[in-house]
C-alpha positions in Angstrom: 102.3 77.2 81.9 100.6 80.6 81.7 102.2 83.5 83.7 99.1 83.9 85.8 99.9 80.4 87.1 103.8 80.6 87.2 103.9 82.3 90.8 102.1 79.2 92.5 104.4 77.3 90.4 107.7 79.4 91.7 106.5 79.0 95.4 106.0 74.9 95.2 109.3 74.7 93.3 111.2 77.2 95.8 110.1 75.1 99.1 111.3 72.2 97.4 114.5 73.3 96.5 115.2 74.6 100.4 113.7 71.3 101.5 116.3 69.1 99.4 118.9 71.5 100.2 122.3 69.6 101.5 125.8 70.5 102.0 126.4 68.1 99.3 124.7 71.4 96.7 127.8 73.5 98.0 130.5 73.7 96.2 132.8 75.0 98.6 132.0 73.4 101.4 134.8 73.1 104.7 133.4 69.1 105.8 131.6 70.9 108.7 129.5 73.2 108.3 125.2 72.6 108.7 126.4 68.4 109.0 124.4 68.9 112.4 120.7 69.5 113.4 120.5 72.9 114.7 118.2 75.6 115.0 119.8 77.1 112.4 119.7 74.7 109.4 120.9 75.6 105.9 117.1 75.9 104.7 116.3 78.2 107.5 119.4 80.2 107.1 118.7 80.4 102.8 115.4 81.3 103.3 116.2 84.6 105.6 118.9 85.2 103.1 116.4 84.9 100.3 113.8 87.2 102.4 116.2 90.5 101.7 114.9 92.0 104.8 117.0 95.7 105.5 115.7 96.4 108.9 116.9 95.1 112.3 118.7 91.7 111.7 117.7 90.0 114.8 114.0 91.3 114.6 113.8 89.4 111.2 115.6 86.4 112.9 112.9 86.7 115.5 110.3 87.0 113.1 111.0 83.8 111.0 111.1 81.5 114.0 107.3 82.8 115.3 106.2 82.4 111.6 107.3 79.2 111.1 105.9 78.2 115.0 109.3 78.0 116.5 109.9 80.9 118.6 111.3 79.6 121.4 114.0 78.8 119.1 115.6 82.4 118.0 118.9 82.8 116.9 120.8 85.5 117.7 122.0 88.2 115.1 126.0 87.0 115.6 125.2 83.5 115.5 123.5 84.0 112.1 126.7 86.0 110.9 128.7 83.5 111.8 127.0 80.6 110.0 126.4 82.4 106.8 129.9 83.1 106.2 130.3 79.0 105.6 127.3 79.1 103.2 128.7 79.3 99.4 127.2 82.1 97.3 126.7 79.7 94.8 123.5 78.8 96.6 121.9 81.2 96.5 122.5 82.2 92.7 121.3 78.4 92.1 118.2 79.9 93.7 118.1 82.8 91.7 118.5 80.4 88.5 115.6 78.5 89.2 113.3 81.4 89.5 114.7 82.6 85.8 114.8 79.2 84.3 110.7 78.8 86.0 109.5 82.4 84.1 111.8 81.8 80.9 109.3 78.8 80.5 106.1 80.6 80.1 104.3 80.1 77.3 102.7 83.3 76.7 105.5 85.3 77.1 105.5 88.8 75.3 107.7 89.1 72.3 108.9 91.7 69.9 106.8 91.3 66.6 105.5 88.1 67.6 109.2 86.3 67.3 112.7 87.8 69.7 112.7 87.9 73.0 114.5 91.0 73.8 118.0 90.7 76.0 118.9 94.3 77.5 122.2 94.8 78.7 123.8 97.1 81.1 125.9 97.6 84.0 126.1 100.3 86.7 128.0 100.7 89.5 126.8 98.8 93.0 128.3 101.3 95.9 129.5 98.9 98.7 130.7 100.1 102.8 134.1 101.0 102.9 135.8 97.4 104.1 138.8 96.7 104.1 137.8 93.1 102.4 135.6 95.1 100.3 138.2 97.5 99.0 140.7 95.3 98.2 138.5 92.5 96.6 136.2 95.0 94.4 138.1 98.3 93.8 137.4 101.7 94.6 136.0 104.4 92.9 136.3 108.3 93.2 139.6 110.3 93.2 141.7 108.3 95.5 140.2 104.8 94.5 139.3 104.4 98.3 135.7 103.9 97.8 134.3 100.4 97.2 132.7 99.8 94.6 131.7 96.8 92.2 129.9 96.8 89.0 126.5 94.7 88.7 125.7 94.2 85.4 122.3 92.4 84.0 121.0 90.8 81.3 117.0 91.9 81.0 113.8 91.2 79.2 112.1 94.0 79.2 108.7 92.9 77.6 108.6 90.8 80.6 109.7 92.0 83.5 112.2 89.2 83.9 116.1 89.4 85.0 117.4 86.5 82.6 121.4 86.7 84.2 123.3 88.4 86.3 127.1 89.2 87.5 128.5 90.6 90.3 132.5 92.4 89.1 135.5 94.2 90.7 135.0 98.0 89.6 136.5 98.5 86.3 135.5 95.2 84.9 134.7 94.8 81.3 131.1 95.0 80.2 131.7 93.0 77.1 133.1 90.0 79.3 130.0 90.1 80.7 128.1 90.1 78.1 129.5 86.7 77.3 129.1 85.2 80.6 125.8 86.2 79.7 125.3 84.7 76.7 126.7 81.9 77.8 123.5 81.3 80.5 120.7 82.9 78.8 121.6 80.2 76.2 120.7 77.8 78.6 117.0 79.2 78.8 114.2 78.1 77.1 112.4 80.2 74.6 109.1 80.0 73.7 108.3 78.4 70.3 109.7 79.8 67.1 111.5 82.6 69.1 115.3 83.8 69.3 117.3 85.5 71.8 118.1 89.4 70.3 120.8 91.4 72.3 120.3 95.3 72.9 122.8 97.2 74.1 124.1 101.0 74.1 127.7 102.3 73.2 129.8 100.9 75.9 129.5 97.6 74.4 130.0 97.3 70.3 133.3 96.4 69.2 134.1 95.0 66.0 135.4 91.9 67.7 132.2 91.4 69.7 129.8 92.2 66.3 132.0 89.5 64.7 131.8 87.2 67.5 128.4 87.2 67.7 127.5 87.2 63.8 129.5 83.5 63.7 127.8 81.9 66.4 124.3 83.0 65.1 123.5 85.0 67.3 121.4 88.4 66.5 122.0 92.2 68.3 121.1 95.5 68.1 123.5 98.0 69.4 123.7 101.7 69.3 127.9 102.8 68.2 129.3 106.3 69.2 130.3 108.6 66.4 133.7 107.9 64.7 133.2 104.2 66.1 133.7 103.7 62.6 133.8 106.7 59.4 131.1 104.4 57.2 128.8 104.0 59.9 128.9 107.7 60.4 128.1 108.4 57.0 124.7 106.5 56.6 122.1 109.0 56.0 119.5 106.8 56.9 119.8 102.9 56.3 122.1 100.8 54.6 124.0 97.8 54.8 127.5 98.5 55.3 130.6 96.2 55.5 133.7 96.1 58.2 136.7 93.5 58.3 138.0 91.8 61.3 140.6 89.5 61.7 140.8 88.9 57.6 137.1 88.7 57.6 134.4 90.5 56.0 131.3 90.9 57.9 128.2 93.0 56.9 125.7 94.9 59.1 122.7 97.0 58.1 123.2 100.7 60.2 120.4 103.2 60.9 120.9 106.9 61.7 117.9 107.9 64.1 117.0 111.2 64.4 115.0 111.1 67.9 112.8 113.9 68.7 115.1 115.8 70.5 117.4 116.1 67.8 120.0 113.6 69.1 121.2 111.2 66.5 121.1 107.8 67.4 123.2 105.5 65.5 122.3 101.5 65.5 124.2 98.4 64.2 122.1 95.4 64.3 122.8 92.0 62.1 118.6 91.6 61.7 117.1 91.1 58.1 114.9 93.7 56.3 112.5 91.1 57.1 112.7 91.0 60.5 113.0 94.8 60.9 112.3 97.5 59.3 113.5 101.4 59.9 110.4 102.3 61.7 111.0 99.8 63.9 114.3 100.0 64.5 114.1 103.0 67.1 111.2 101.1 68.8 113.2 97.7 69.2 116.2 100.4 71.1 114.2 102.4 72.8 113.1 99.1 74.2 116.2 99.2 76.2 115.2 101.7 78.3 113.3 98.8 81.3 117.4 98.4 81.9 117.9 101.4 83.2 114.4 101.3 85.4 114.8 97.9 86.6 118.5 99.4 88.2 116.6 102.3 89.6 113.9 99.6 91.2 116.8 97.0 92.1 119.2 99.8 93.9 115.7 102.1 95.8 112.9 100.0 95.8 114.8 96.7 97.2 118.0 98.5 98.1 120.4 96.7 95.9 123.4 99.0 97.5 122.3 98.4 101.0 124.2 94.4 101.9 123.3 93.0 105.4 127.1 92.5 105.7 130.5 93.6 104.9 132.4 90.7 103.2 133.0 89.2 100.2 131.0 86.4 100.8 127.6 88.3 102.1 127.9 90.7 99.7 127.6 87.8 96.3 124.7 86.2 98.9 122.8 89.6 99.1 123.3 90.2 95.4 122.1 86.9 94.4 119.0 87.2 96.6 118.2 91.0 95.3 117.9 89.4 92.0 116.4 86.7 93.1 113.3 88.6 95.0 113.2 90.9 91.8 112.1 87.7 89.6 110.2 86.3 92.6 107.9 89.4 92.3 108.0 89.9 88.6 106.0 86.4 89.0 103.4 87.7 91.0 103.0 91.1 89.4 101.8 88.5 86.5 99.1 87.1 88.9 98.2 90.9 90.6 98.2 92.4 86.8 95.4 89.2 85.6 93.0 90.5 88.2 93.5 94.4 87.8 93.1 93.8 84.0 89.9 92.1 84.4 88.5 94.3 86.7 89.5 97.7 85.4 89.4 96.6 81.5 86.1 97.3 80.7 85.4 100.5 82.9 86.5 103.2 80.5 89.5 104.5 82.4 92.1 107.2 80.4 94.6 104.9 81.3 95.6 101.1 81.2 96.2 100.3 85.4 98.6 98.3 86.7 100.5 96.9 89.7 101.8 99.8 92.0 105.7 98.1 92.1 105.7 99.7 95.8 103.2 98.4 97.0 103.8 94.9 95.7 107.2 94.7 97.2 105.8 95.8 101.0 102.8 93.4 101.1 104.7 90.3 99.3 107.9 90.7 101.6 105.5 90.7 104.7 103.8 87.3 103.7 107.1 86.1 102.0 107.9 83.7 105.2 104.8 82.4 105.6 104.3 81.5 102.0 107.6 79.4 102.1 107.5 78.0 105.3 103.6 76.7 105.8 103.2 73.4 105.0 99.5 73.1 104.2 98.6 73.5 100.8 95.4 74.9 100.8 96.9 77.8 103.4 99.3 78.4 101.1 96.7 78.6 97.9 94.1 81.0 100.2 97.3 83.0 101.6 98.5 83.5 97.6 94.9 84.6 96.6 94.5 87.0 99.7 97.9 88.4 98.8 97.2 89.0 95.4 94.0 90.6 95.8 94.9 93.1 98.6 97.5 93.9 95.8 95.5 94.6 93.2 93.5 96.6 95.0 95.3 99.7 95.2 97.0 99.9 91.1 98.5 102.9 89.3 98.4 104.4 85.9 100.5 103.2 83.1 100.9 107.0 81.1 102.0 106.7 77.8 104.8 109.1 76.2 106.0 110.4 79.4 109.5 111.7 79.5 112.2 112.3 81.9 115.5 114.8 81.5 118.8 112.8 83.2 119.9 114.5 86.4 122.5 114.3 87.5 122.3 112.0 90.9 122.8 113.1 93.9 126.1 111.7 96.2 124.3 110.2 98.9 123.3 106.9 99.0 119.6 107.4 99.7 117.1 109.9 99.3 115.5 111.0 101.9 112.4 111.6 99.9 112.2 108.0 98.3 110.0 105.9 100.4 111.1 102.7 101.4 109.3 99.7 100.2 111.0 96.6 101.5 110.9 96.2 105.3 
């Protein structure tokens, strides 16, 4: 299916997932829990999960049960607490699988030159409210340990838009072991035709046990080292292929030394052929990386990745799971919203290519995001999809090229006041 089609796709296959949805798909499951009819049923209580609202918990609960014509029979806010603390994160994340197994399966997704779909990895640290659970569960970070924290770390195709994996780790945990729970499910994706999975990362991940690793499972990366990560590497004026032992093995790897127009060196380790990549490309395939670090900035201000709608261990893997979850979710309608602002705006002479304002996306979709799930009639659901994407596209936003950005260093508070909020 093509990725203009794939959000119509997403919604039918969502509904039918809640619909078929039984304590039976829980994994930890007490005997008890959602084995009676009541106003709140595990579909009703996944889909508010799913709907990541940050605002006033029982105006949302309100708000589902008018949309879905049943306001007479609200819930109130500690009700819903209490029932969601017997729902098993699992769930949700089997959600959040189905929306990245539903957009891995497009057909025209974009690749790098025509053959790898690129797999960005990263992690970054997920600031959570100072529980007690919390803290003792996660960690803490700062001086004293005493604030919680966990790490998030993703798996990413930046080409696309699309979060392939995800993992939710006590602070401290080890990038590189998630890496392989990571390889371990983007594996389990489909690829388009003729394509392969290739892994970027930057220099928190490359070991020589990880290179080797993934060099006998066929498996191909590109990873920028740190100076002295090893004396040969460090010597490569400019490209060659350079040899390393591990465990009584000898493994070879071609190294480039980038000189980035700054000045900084950039050194990068990848197992590709000279066929499959040259030097000139080399620094493009890295740089590549880069929709990591922007799809973190999106996840933790735009749908308020940091900001859980409860304070144990439990809510906290639900929220996660949903974030991700909603991220994908819109990622397949940006494909649907970018179709129409490309026809309309393609031929009209503009500087600049246009696209879907991100912002602006997330407001209107979460808005109709109940009433797409829950109305039954097809043909609603069809005209409220091509309202929705049309009032969307309406409004897009510059794509300018060869822009750049100093770091800053970030601020220590959790959200800027000047950072307008999207999701409501």
């Amino acid at each position: 299916m093509r990725k203009k089609y794939i959000f119509k796709a997403l919604v039918e296959t969502k509904r039918k997932f809640i619909e078929t949805l039984t304590p039976g798909n829980m994994k930890n499951h007490d005997g008890k829990s959602f084995t009676r009819k009541r106003s709140l049923a595990l579909g009703c209580l996944l889909t508010i999960i799913l709907r990541c609202s940050p605002c006033g918990l029982q105006i949302r609960l309100d708000d589902y049960y008018r949309e879905i014509g049943h306001k007479e029979k609200t819930v109130s806010k500690q009700a819903f607490s209490k029932a969601r603390t017997a729902l098993d994160p699992g769930v949700v994340e089997n959600s959040f699988r189905v929306t990245a197994k539903i957009l891995s399966e497009c057909e025209d997704l974009d690749l790098f030159n025509g053959k790898f779909r690129l797999c960005a990895m990263d992690g970054s640290d997920v600031v959570l409210d100072n529980a007690d659970e919390l803290l003792s569960y996660f960690g803490g970070s700062g001086r004293n340990r005493d604030c919680a924290t966990a790490m998030a770390s993703l798996c990413y195709d930046p080409l696309n838009n699309i979060i392939l994996d995800g993992g939710l780790y006590p602070y401290g945990f080890s990038e590189r072991e998630a890496a392989r729970n990571h390889f371990s499910a983007v594996s389990q994706l489909a690829l388009p035709e003729g394509a392969v999975n290739l892994y970027i990362a930057d220099r928190g991940y490359p070991s020589k046990e990880l290179f080797a690793e993934m060099i006998d499972r066929g498996m191909y990366f590109i990873m920028r080292v740190r100076r002295k990560f090893n004396t040969d590497f460090d010597a490569v004026e400019r490209e060659e292929r350079v040899s390393f032992l591990h465990d009584g093995k000898t493994y070879q790897v071609r190294v480039f030394n980038i000189i980035l127009d700054s000045g900084e060196q950039e050194i990068l380790v990848t197992n590709l052929s000279e066929e499959d990549l040259t030097y000139d490309e080399a620094g493009e395939m890295y740089f590549k990386r880069w929709g990591i670090e922007t799809k973190f900035d999106s996840l933790k201000n735009n749908l308020e990745l940091e900001n859980m709608s409860g304070r144990r261990v439990v809510t906290t893997y639900q929220d996660f799971w949903a974030k991700l979850d909603l991220a994908n979710t819109t990622a397949a309608l940006e494909f649907a919203t970018n179709e129409v602002i490309e026809k309309e705006t393609g031929n009209k002479g503009n500087k600049h290519k246009q696209t879907t304002n991100e912002s602006r996306l997330i407001t209107k979709f979460s808005d109709r995001y109940i009433e797409l799930l829950a109305n039954g009639d097809p043909d609603a659901r069809t005209a409220l999809f091509d309202e929705l994407v049309a009032d969307i596209a309406r409004r897009p936003v510059e794509v300018k090229p060869g822009r750049r950005a100093e770091r800053k260093t970030p601020r220590k508070k959790k959200f800027c006041d000047r950072r307008k909020r999207s999701l409501r």
